[in-house]
N, CA, C and O atoms as CSV, one atom per row, in Angstrom:
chain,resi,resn,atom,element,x,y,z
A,1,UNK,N,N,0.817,-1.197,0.000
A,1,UNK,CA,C,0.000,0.000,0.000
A,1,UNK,C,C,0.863,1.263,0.000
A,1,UNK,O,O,0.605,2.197,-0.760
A,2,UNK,N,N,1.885,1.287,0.853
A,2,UNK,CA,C,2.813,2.160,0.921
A,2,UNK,C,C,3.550,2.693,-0.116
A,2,UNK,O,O,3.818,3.886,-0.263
A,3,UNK,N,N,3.972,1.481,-1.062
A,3,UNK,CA,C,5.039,1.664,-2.028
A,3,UNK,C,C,3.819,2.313,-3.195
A,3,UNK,O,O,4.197,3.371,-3.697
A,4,UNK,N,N,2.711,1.922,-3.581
A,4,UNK,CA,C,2.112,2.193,-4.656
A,4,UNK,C,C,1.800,4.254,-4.396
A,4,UNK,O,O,1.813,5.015,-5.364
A,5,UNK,N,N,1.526,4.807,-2.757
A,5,UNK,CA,C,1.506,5.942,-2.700
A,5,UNK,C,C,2.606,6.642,-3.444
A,5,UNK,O,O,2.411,7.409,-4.386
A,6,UNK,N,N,4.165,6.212,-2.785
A,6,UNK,CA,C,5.263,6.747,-2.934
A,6,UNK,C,C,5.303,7.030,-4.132
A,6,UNK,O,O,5.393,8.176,-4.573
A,7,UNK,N,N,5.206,5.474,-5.128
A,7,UNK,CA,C,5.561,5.965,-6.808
A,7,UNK,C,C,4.966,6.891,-7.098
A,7,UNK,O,O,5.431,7.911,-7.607
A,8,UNK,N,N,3.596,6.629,-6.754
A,8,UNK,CA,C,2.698,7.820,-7.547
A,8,UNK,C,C,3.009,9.427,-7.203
A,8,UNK,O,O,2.563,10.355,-7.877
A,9,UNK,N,N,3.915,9.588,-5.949
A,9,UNK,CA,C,4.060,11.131,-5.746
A,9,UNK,C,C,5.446,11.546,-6.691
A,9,UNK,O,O,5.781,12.500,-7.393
A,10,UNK,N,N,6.133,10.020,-6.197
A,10,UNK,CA,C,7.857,10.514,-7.205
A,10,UNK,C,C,7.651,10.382,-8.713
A,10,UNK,O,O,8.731,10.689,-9.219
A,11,UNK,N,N,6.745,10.061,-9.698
A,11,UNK,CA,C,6.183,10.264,-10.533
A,11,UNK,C,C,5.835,11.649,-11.208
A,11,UNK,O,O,6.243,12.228,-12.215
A,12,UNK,N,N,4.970,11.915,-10.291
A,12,UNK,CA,C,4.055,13.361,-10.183
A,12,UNK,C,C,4.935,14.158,-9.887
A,12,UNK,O,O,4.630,15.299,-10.235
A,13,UNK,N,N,6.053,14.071,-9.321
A,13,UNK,CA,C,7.399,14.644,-8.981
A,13,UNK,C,C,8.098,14.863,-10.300
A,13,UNK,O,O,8.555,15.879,-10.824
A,14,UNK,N,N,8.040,13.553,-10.692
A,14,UNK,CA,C,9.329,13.790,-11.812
A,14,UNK,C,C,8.693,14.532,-13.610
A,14,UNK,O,O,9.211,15.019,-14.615
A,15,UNK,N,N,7.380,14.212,-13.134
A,15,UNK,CA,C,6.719,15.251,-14.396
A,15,UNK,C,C,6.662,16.370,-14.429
A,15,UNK,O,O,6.352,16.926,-15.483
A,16,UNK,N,N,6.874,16.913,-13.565
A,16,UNK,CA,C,6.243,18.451,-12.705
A,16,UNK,C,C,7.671,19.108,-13.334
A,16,UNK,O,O,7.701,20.217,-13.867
A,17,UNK,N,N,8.864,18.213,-13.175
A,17,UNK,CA,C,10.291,18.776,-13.378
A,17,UNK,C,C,10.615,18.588,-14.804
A,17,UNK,O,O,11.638,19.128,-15.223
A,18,UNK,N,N,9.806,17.821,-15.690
A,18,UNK,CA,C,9.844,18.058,-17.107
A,18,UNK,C,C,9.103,18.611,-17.941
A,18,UNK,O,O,9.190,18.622,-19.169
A,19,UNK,N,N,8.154,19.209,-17.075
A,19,UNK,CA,C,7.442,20.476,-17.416
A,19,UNK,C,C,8.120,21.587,-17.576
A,19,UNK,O,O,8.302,22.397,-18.485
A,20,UNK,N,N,8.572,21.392,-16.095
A,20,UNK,CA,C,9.561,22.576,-15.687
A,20,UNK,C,C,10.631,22.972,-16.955
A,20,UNK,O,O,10.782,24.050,-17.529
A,21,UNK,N,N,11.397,21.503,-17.183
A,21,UNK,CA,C,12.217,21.844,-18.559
A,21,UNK,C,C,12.189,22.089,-19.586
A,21,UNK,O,O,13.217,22.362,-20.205
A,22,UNK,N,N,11.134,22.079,-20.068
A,22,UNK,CA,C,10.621,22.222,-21.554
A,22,UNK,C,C,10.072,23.445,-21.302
A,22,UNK,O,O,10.234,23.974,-22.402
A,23,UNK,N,N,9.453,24.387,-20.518
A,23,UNK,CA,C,8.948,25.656,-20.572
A,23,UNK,C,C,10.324,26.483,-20.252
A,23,UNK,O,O,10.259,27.705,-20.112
A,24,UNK,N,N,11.526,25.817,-20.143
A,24,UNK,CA,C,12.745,26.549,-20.027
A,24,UNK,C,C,13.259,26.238,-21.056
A,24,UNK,O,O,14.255,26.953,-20.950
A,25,UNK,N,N,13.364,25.825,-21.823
A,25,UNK,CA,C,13.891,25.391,-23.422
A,25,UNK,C,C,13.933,26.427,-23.902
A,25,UNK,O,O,12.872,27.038,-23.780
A,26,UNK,N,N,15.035,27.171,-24.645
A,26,UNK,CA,C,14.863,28.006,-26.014
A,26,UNK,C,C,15.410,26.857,-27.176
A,26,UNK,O,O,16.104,25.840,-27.187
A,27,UNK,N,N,14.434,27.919,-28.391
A,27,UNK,CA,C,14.914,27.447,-29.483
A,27,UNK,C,C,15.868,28.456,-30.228
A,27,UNK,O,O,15.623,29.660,-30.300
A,28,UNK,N,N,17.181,27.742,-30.877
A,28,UNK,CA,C,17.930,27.839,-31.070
A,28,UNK,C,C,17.989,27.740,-32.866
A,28,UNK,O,O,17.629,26.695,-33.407
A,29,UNK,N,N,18.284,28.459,-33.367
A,29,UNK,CA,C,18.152,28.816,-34.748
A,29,UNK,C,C,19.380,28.545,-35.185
A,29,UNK,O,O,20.145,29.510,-35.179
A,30,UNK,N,N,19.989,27.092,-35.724
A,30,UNK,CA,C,20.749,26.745,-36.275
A,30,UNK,C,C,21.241,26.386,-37.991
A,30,UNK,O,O,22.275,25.955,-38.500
A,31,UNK,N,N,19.868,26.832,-38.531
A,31,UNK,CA,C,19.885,26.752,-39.915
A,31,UNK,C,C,20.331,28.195,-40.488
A,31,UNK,O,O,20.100,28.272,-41.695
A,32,UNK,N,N,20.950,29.435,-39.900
A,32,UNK,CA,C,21.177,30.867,-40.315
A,32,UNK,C,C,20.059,31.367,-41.384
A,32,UNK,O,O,20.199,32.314,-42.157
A,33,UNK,N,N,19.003,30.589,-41.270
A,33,UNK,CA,C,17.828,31.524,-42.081
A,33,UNK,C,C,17.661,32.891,-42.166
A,33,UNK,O,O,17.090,33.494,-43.074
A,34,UNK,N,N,18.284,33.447,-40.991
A,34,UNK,CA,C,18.324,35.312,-41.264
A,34,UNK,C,C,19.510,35.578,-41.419
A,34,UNK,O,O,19.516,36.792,-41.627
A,35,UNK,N,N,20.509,35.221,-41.449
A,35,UNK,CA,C,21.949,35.452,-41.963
A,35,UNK,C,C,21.565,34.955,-43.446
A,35,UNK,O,O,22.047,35.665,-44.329
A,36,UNK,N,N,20.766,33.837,-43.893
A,36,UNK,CA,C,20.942,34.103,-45.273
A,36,UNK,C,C,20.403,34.541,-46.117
A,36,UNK,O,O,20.824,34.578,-47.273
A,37,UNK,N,N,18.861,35.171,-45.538
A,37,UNK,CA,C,18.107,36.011,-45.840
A,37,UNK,C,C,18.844,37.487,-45.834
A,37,UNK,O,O,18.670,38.256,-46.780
A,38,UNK,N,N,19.547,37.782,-44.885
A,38,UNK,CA,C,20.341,39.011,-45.027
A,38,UNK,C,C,21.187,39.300,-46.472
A,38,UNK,O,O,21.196,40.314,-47.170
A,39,UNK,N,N,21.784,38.210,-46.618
A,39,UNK,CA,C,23.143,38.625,-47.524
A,39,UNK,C,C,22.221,38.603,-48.826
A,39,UNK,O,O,22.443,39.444,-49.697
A,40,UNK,N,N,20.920,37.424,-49.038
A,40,UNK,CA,C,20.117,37.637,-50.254
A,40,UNK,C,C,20.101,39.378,-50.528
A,40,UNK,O,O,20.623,40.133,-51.348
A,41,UNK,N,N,19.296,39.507,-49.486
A,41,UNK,CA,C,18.592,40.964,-49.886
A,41,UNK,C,C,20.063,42.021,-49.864
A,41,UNK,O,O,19.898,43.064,-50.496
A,42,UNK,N,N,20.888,41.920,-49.476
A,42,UNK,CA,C,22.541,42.467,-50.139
A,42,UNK,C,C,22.665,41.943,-51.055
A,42,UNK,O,O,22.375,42.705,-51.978
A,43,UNK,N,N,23.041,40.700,-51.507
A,43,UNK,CA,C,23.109,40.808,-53.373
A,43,UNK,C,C,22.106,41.378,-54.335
A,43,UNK,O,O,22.358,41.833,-55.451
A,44,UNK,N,N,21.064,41.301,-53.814
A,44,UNK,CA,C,19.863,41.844,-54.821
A,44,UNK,C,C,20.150,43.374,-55.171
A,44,UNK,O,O,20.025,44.003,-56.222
A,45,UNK,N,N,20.614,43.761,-53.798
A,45,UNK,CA,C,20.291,45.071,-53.906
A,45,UNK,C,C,20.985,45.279,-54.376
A,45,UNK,O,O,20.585,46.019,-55.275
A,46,UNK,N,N,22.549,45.056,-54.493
A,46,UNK,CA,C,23.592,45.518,-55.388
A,46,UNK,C,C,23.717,45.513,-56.803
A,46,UNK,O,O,24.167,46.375,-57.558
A,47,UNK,N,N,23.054,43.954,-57.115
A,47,UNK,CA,C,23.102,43.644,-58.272
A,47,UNK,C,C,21.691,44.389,-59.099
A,47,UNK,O,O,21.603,44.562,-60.315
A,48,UNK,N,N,20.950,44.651,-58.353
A,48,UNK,CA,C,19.973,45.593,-58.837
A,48,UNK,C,C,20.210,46.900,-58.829
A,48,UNK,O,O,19.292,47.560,-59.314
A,49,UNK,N,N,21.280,47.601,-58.381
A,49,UNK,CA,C,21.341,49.067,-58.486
A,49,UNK,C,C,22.372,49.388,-59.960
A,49,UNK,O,O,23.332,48.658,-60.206
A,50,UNK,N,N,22.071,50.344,-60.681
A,50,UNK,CA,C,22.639,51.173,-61.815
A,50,UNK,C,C,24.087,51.371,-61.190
A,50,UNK,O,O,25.006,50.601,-61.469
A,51,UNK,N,N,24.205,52.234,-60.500
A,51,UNK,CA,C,25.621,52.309,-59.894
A,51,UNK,C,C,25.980,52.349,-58.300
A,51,UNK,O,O,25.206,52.244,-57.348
A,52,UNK,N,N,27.194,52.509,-58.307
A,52,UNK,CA,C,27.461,52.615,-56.407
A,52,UNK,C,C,26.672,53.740,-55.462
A,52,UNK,O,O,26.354,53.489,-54.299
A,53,UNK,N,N,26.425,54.898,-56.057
A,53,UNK,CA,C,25.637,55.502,-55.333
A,53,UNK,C,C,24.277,55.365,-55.044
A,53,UNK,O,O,23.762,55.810,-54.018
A,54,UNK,N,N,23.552,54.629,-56.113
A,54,UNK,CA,C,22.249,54.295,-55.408
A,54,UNK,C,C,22.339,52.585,-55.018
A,54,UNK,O,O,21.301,51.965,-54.786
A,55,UNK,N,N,23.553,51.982,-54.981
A,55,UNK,CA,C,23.459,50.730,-54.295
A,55,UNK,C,C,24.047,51.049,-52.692
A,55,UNK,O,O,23.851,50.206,-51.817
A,56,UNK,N,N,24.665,52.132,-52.432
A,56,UNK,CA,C,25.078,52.875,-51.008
A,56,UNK,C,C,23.523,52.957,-50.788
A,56,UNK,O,O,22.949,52.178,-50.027
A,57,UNK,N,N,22.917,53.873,-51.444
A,57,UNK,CA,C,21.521,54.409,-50.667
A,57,UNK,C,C,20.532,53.522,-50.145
A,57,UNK,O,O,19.749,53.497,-49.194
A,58,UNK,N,N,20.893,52.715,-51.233
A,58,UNK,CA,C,19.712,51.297,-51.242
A,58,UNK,C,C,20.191,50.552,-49.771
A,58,UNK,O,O,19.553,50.280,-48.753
A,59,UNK,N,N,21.092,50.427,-50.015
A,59,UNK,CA,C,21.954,49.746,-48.465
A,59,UNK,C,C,21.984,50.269,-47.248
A,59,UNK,O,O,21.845,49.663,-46.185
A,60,UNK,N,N,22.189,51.547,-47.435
A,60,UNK,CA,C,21.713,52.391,-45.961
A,60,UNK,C,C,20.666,52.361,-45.826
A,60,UNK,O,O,20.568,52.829,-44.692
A,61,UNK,N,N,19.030,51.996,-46.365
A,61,UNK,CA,C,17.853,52.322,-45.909
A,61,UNK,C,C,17.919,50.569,-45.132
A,61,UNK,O,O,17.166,50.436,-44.167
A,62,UNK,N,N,18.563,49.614,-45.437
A,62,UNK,CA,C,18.703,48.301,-44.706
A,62,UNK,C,C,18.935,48.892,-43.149
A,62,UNK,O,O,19.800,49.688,-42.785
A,63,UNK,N,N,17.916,48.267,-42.371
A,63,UNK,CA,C,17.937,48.332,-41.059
A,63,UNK,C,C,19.195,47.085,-40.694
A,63,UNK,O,O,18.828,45.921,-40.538
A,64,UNK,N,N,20.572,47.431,-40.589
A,64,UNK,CA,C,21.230,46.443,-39.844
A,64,UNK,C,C,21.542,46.440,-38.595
A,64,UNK,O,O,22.236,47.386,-38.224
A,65,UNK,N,N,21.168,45.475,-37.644
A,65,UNK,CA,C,21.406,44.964,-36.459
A,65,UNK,C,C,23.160,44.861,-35.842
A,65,UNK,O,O,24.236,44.527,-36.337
A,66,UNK,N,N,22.924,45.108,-35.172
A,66,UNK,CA,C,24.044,45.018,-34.124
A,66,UNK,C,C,25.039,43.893,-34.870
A,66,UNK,O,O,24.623,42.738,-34.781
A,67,UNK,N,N,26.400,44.094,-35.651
A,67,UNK,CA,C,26.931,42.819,-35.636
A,67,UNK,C,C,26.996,42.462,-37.390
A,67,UNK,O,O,27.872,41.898,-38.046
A,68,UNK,N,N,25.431,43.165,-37.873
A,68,UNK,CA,C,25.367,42.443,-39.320
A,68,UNK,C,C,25.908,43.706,-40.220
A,68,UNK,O,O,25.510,43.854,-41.375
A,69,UNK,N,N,26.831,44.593,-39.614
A,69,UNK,CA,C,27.595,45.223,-40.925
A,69,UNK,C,C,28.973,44.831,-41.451
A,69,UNK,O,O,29.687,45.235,-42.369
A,70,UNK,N,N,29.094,43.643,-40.268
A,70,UNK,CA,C,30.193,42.674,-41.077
A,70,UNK,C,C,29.900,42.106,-42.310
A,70,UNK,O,O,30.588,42.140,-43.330
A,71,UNK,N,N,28.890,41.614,-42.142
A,71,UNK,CA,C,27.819,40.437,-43.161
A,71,UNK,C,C,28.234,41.290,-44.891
A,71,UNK,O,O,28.922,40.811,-45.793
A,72,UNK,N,N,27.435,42.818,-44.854
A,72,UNK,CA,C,27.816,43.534,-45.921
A,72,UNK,C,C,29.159,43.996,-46.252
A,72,UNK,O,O,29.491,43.759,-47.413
A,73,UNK,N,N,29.893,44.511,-45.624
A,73,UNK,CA,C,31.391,44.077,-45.668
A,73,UNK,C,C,31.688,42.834,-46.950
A,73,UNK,O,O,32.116,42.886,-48.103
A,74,UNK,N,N,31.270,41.890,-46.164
A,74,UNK,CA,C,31.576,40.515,-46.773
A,74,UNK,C,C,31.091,40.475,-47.958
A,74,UNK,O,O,31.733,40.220,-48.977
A,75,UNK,N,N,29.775,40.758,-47.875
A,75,UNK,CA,C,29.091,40.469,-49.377
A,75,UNK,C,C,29.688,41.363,-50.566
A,75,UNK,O,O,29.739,40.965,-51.730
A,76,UNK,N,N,30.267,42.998,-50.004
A,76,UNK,CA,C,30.420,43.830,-50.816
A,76,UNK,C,C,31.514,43.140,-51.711
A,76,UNK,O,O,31.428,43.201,-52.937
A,77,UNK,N,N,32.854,42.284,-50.891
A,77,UNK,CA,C,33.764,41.794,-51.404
A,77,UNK,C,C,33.930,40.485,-51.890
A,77,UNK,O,O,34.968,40.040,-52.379
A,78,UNK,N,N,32.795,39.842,-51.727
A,78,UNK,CA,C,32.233,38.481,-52.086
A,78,UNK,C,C,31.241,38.584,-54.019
A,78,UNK,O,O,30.817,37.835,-54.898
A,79,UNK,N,N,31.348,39.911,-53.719
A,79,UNK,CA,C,30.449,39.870,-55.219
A,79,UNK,C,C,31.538,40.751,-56.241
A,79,UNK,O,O,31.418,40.886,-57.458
A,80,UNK,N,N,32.429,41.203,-55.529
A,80,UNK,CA,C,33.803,41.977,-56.415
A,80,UNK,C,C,34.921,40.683,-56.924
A,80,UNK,O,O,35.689,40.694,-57.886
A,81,UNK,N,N,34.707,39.684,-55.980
A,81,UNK,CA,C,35.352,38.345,-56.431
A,81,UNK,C,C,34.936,37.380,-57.157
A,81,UNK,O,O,35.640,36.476,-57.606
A,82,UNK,N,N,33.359,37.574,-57.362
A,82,UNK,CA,C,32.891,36.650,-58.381
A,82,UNK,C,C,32.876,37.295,-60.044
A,82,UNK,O,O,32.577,36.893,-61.169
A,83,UNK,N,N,33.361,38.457,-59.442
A,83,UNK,CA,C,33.667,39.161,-61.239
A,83,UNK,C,C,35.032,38.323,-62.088
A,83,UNK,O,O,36.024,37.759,-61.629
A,84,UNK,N,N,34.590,38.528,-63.431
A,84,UNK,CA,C,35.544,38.057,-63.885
A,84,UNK,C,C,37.181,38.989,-63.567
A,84,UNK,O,O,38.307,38.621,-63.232
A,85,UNK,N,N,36.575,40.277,-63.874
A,85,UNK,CA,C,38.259,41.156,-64.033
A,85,UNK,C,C,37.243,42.134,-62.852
A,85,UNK,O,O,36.061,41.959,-62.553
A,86,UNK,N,N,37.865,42.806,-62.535
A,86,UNK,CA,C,38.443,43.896,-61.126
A,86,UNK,C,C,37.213,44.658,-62.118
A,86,UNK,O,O,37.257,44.660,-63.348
A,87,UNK,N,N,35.924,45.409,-61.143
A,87,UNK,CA,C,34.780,46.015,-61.796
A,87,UNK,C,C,34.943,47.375,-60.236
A,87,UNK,O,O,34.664,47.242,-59.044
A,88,UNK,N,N,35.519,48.590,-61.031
A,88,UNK,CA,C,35.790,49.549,-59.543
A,88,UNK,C,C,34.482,50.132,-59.000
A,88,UNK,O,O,34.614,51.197,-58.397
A,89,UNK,N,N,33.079,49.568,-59.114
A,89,UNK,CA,C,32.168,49.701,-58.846
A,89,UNK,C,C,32.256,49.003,-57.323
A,89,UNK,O,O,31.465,49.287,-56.424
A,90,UNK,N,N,33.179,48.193,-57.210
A,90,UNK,CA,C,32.789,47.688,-55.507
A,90,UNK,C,C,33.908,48.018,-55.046
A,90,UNK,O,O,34.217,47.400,-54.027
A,91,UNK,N,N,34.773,48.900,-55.480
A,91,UNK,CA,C,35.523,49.904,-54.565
A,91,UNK,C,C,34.962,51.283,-54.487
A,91,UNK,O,O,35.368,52.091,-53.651
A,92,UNK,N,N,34.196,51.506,-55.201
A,92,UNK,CA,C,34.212,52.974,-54.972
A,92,UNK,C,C,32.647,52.849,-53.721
A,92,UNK,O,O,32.323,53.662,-52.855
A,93,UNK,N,N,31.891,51.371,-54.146
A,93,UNK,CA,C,30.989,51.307,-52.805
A,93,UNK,C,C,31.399,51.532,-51.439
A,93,UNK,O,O,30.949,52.247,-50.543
A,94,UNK,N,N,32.685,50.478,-51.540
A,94,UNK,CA,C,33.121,49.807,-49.964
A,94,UNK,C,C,33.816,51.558,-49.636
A,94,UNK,O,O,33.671,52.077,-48.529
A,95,UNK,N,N,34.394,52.123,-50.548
A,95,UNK,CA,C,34.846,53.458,-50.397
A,95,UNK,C,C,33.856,53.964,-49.758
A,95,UNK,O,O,34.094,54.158,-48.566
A,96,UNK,N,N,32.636,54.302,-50.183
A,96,UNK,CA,C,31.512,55.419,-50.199
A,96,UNK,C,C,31.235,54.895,-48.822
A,96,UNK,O,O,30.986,55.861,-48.102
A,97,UNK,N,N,31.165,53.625,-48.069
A,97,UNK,CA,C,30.908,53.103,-47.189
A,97,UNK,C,C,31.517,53.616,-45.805
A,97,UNK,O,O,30.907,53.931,-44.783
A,98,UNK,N,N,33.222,53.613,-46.116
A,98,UNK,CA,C,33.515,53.902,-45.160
A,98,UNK,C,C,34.168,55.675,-45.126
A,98,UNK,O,O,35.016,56.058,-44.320
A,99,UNK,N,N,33.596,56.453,-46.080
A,99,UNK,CA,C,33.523,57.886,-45.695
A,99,UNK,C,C,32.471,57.813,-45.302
A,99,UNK,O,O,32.521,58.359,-44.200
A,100,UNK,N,N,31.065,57.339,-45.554
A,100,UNK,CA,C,29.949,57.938,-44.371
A,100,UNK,C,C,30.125,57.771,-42.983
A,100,UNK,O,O,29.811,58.567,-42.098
A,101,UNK,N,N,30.892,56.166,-42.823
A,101,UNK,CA,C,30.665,55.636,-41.729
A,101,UNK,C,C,31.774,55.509,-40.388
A,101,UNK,O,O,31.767,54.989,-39.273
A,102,UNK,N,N,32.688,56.295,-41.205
A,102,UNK,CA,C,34.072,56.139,-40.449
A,102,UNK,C,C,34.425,54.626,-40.334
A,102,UNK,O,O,34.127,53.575,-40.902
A,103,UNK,N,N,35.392,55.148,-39.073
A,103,UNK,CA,C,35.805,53.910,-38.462
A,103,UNK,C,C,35.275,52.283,-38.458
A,103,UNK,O,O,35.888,51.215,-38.451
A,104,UNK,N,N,33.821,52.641,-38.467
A,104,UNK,CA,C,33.405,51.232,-37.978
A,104,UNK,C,C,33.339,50.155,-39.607
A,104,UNK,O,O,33.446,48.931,-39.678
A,105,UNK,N,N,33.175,50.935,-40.493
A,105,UNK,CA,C,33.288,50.217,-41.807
A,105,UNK,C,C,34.791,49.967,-42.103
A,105,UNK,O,O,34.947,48.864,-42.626
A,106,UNK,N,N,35.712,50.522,-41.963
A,106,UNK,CA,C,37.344,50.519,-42.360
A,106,UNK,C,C,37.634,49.850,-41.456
A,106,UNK,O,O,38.838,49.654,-41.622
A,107,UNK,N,N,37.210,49.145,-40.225
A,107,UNK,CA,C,37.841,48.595,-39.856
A,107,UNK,C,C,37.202,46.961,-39.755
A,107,UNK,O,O,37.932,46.057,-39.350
A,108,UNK,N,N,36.022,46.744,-40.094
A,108,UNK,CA,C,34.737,45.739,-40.977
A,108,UNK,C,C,35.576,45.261,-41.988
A,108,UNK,O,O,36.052,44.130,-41.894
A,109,UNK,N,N,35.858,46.110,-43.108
A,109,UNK,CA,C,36.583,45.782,-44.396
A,109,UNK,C,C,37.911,44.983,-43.917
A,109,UNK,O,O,38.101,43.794,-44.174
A,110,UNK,N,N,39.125,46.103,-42.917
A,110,UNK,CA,C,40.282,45.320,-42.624
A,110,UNK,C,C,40.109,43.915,-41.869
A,110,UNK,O,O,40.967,43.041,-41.745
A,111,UNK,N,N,39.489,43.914,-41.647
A,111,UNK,CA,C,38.892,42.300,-40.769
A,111,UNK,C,C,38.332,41.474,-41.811
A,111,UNK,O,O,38.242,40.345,-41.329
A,112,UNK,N,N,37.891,41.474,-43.052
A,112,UNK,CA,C,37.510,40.667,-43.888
A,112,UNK,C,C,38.715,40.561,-44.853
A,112,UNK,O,O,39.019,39.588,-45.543
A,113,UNK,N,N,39.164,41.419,-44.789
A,113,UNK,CA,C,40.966,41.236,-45.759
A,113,UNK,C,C,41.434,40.491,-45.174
A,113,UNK,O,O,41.591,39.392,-45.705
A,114,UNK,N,N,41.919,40.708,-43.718
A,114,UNK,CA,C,42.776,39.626,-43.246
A,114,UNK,C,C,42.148,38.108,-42.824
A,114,UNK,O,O,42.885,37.282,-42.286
A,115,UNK,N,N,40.855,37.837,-43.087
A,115,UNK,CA,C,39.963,36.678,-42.797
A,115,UNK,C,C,40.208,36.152,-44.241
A,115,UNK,O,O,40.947,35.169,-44.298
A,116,UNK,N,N,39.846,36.507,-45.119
A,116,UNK,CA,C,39.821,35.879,-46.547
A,116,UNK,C,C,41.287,36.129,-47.219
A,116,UNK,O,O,41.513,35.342,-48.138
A,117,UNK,N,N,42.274,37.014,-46.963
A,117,UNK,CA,C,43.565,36.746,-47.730
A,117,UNK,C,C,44.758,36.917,-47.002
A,117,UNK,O,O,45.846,36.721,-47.544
């Protein structure tokens, strides 16, 4: 009689605590679906603009988050490398980039130079 109480409380016990864990669970976004949704809508936009100044403009109205102006950085020099020959349209961007922005773009860019070469 005794033992059948006990289970049933350490039971009711031990559910109560995997409740507990699963309403403490985060989910964890391991597929970069918004990292690769990001860099999409950076190639589009580039490859859709006439020249560097309205692919700057187009790019500054991008709301980027804390962290993701590396991302464009990357892409700016990720789409200057898939050219066949040297196109000074993604220097005079990454240029235009870091006179608006100072420091924090020139030094974005030098961190992707020394990451990729």
């Amino acid at each position: 009689d005794e033992s059948d109480g006990s289970d049933k409380e350490g039971s009711d016990a031990e559910s109560e605590k995997d409740d507990a864990t699963q309403q403490q669970q985060t989910i964890i976004d391991r597929t970069e679906t918004n990292l690769v949704a990001l860099r999409r809508t950076i190639y589009l936009t580039i490859q859709s603009s006439l020249d560097y100044e309205e692919a700057a403009h187009k790019l500054l109205k991008i709301d980027f988050k804390e962290g993701q102006e590396y991302e464009l950085c990357q892409m700016i020099i990720d789409c200057c490398a898939q050219q066949r020959s040297y196109e000074k349209f993604y220097g005079l961007l990454a240029q235009r980039f870091s006179n608006l922005k100072g420091q924090l773009y020139k030094g974005l860019f030098e961190q992707c130079f020394r990451e990729q070469y």
